[in-house]
LOKOL-347971 format. One record per residue (C-alpha): x, y, z; residue number from 1; residue in one letter. Coordinates in nm, 3 decimals, m for minus. Each point is the difference from the previous one (the first is absolute). Layout:
<site><u>X</u><v>Y</v><w>Z</w><num>NUM</num><residuo>A</residuo></site>
...
% end
This chain:
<site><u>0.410</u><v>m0.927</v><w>m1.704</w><num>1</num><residuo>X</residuo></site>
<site><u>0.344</u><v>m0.166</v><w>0.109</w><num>2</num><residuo>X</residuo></site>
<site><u>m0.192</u><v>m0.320</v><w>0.065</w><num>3</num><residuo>X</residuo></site>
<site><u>m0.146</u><v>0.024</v><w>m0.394</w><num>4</num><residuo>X</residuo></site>
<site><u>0.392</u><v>0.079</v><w>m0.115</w><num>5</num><residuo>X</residuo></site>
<site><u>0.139</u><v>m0.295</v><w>0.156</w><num>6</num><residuo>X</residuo></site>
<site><u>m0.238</u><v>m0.205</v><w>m0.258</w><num>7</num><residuo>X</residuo></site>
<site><u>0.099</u><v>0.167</v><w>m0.322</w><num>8</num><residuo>X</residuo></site>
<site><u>0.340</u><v>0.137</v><w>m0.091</w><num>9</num><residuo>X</residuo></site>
<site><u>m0.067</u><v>0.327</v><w>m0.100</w><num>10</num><residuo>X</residuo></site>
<site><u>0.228</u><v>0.276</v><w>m0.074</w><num>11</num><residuo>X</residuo></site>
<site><u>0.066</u><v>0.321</v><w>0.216</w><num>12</num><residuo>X</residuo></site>
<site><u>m0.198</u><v>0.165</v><w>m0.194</w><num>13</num><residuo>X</residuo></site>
<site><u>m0.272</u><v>m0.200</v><w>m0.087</w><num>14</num><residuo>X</residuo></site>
<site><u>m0.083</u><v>m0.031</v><w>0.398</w><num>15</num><residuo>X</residuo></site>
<site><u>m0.018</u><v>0.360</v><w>0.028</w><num>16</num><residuo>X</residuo></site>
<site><u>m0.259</u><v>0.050</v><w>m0.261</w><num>17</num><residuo>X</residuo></site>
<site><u>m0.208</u><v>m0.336</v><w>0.126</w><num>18</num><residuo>X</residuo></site>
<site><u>0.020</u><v>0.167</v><w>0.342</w><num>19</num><residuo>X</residuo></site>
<site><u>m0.135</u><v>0.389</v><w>m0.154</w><num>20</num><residuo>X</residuo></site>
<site><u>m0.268</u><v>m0.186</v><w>m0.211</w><num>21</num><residuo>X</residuo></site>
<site><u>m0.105</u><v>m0.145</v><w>0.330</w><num>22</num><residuo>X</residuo></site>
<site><u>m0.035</u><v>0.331</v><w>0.175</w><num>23</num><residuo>X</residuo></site>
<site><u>m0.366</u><v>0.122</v><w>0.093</w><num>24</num><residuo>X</residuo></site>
<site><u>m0.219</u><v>0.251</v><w>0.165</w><num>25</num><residuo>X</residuo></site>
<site><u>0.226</u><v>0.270</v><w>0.248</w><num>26</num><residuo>X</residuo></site>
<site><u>0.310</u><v>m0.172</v><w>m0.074</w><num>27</num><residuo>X</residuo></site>
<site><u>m0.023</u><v>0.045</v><w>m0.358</w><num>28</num><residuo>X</residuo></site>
<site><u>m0.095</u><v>0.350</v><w>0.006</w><num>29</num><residuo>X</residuo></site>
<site><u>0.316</u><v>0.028</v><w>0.196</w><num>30</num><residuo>X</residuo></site>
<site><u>0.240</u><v>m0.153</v><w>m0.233</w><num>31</num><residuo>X</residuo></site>
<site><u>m0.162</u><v>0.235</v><w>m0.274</w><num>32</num><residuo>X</residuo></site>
<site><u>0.132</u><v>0.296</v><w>0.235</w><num>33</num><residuo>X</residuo></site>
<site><u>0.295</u><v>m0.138</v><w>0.071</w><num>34</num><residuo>X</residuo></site>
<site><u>0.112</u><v>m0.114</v><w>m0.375</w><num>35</num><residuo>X</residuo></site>
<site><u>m0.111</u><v>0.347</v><w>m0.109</w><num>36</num><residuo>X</residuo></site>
<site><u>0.223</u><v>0.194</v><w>0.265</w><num>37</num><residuo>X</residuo></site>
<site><u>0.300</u><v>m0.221</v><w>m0.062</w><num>38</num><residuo>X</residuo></site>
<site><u>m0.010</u><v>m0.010</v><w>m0.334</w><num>39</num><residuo>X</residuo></site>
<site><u>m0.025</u><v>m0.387</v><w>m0.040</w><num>40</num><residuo>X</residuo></site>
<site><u>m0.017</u><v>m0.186</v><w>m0.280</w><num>41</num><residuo>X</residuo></site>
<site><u>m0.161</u><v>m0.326</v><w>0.085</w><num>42</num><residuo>X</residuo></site>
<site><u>0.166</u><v>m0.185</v><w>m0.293</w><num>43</num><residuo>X</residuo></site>
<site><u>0.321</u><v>0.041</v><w>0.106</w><num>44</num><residuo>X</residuo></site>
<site><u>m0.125</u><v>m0.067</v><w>0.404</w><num>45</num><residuo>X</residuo></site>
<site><u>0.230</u><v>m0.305</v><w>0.133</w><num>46</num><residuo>X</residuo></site>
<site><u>m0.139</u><v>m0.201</v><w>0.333</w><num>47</num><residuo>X</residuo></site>
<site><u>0.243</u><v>0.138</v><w>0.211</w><num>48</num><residuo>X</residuo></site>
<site><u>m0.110</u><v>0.365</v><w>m0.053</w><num>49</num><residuo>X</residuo></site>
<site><u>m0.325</u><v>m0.081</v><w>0.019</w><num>50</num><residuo>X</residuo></site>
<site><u>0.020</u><v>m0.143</v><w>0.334</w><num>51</num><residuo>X</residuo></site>
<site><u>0.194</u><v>0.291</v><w>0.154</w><num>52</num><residuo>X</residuo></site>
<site><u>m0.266</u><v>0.221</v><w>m0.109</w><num>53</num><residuo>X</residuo></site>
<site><u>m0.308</u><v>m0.180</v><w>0.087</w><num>54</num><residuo>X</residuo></site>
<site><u>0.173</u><v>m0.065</v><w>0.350</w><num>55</num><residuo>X</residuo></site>
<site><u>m0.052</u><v>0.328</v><w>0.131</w><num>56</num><residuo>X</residuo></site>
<site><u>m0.352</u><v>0.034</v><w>m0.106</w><num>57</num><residuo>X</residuo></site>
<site><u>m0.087</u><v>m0.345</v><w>0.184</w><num>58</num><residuo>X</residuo></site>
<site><u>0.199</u><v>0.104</v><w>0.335</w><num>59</num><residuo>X</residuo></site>
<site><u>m0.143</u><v>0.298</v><w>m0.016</w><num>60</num><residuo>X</residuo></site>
<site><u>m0.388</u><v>m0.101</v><w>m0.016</w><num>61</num><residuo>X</residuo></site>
<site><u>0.041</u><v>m0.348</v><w>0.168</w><num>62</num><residuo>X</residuo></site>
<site><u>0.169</u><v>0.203</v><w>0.321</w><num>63</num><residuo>X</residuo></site>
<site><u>m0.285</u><v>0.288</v><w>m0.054</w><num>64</num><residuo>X</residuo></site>
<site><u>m0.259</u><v>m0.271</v><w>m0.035</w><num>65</num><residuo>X</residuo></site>
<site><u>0.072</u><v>m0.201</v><w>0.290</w><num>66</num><residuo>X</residuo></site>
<site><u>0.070</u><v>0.337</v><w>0.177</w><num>67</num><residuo>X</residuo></site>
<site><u>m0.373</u><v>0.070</v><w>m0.046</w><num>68</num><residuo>X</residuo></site>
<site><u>m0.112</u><v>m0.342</v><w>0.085</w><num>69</num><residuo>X</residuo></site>
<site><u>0.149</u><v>0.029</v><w>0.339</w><num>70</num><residuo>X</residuo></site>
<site><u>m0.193</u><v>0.288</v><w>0.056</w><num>71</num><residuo>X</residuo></site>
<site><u>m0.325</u><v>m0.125</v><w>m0.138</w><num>72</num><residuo>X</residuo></site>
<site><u>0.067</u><v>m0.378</v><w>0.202</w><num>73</num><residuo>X</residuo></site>
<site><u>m0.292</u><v>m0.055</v><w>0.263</w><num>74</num><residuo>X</residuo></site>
<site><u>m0.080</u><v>m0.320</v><w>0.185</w><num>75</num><residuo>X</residuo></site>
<site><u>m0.326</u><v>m0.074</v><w>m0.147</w><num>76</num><residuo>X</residuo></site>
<site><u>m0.088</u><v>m0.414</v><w>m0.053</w><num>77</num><residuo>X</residuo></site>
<site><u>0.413</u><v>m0.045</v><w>0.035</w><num>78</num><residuo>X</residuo></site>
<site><u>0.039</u><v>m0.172</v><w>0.325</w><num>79</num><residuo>X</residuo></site>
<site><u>0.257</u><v>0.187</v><w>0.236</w><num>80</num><residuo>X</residuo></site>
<site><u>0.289</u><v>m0.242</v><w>m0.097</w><num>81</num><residuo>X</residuo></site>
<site><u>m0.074</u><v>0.099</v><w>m0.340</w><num>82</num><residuo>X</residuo></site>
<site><u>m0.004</u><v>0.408</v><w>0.040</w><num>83</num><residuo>X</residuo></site>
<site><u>0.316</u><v>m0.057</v><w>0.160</w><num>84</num><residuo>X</residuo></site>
<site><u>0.163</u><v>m0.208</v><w>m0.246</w><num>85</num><residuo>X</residuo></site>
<site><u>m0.114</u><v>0.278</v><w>m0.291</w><num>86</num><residuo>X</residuo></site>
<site><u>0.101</u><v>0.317</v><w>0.254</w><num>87</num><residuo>X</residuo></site>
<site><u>0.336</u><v>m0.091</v><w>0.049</w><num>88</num><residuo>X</residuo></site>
<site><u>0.099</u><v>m0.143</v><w>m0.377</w><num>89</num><residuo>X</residuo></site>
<site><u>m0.182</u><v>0.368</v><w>m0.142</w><num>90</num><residuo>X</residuo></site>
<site><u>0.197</u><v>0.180</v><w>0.292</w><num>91</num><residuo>X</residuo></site>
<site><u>0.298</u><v>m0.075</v><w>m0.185</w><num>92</num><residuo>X</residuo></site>
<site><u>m0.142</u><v>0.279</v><w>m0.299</w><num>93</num><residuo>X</residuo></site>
<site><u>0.009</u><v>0.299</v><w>0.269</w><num>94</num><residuo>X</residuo></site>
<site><u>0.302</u><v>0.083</v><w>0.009</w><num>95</num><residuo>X</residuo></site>
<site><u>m0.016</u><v>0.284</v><w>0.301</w><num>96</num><residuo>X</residuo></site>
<site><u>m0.243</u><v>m0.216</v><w>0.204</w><num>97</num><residuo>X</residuo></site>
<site><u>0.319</u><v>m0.259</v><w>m0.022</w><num>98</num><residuo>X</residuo></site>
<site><u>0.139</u><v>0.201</v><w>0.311</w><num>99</num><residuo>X</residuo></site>
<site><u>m0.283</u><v>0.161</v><w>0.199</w><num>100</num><residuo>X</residuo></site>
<site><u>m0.078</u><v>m0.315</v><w>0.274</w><num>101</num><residuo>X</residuo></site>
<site><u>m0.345</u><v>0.180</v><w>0.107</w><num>102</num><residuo>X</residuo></site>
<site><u>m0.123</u><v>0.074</v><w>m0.340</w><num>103</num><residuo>X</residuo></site>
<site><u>0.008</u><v>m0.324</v><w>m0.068</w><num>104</num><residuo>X</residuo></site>
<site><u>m0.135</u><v>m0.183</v><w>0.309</w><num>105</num><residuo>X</residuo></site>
<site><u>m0.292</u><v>0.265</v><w>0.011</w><num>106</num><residuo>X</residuo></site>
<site><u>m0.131</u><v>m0.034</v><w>m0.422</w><num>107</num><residuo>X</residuo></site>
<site><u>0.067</u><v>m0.393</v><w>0.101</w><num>108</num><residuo>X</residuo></site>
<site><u>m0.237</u><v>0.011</v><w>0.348</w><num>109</num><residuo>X</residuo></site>
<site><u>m0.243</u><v>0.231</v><w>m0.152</w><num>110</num><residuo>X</residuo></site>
<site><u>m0.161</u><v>m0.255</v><w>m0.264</w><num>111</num><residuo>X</residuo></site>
<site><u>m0.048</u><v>m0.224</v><w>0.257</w><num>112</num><residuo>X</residuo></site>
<site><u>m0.351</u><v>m0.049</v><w>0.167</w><num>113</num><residuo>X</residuo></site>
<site><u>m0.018</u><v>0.157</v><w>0.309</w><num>114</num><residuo>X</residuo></site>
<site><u>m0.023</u><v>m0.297</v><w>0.230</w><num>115</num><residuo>X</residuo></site>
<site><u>0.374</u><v>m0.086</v><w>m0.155</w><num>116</num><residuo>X</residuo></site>
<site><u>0.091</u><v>0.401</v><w>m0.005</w><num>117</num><residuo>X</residuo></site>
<site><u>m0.039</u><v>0.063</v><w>0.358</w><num>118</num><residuo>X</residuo></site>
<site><u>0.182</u><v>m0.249</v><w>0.155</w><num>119</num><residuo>X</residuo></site>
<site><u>0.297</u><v>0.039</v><w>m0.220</w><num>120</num><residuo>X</residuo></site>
<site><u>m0.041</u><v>0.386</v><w>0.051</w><num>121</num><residuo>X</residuo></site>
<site><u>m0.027</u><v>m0.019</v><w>0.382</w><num>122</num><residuo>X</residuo></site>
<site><u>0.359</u><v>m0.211</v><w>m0.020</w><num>123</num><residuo>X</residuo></site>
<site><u>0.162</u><v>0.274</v><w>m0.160</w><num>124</num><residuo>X</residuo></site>
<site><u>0.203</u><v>m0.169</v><w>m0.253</w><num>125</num><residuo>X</residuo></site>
<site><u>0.349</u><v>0.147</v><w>m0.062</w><num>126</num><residuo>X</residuo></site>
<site><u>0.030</u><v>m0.190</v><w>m0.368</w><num>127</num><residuo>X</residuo></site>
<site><u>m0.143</u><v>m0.187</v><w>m0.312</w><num>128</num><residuo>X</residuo></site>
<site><u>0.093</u><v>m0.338</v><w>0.213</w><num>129</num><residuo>X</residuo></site>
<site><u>m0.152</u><v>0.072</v><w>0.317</w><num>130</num><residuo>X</residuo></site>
<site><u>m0.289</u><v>0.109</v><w>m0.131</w><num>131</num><residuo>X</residuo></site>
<site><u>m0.044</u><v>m0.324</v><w>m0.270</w><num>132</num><residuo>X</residuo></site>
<site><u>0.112</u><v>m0.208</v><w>0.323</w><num>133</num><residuo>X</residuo></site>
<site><u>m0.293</u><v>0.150</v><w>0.191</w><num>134</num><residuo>X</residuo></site>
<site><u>m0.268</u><v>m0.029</v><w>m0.263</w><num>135</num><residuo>X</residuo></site>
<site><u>0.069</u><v>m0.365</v><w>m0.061</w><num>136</num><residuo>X</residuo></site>
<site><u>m0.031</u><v>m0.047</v><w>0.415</w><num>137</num><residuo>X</residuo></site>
<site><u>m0.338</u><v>0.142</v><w>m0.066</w><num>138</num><residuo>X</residuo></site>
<site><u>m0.156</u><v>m0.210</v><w>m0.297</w><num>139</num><residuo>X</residuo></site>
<site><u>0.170</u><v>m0.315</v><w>0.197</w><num>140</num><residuo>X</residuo></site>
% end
């Protein structure tokens, strides 16, 4: 949407109601609830406003959704390089996995195949690094 309002010069307004026409499937439903609980009126809805209040619906379900998708991630056809790369930029959405070292080293091992799990297992890694460090000594 920003990218479209740096084109046309609209007003404050006007970008709101371009952005609530654009709305669709859950997310629309959702403003529905929301405008009905609060009251709003979306004729007199600036940009600002409508930002602030769409903000906490996307942190909320981009953070749940990637939440999930951590949880879901296997290996699959992603080469181990690549399960890596996704593990650690999705750990970022679970927030009390941030601090517990063997959580994370054992939901990382465990989608590996075992001819990669059991070496890195046997070395008992202490952290995230050492066991990425030992994994790429093993597909080297």
């Amino acid at each position: 949407m920003r990218k479209f309002f740096r084109l046309h010069d609209y007003s404050e307004n006007m970008k709101a109601r371009i952005a609530l026409f654009s709305l669709k499937g859950k997310v629309d439903i959702w403003w529905e609830d929301v405008k009905n609980v609060k009251e709003i009126h979306e004729d007199e809805l600036n940009w600002h406003a409508f930002e602030n209040i769409f903000k906490k619906y996307l942190s909320e379900r981009y953070y749940d959704d990637r939440s999930k998708e951590f949880y879901e991630l296997r290996m699959g056809s992603m080469t181990n390089k690549e399960y890596t790369k996704r593990f650690l930029e999705l750990l970022r959405y679970v927030p009390y996995l941030r601090e517990e070292k063997s959580c994370k080293v054992q939901i990382l091992i465990s989608a590996f195949p075992i001819s990669y799990r059991y070496p890195i297992e046997f070395g008992e890694p202490r952290s995230l690094e050492e066991a990425i460090r030992k994994l790429k000594h093993c597909y080297e």
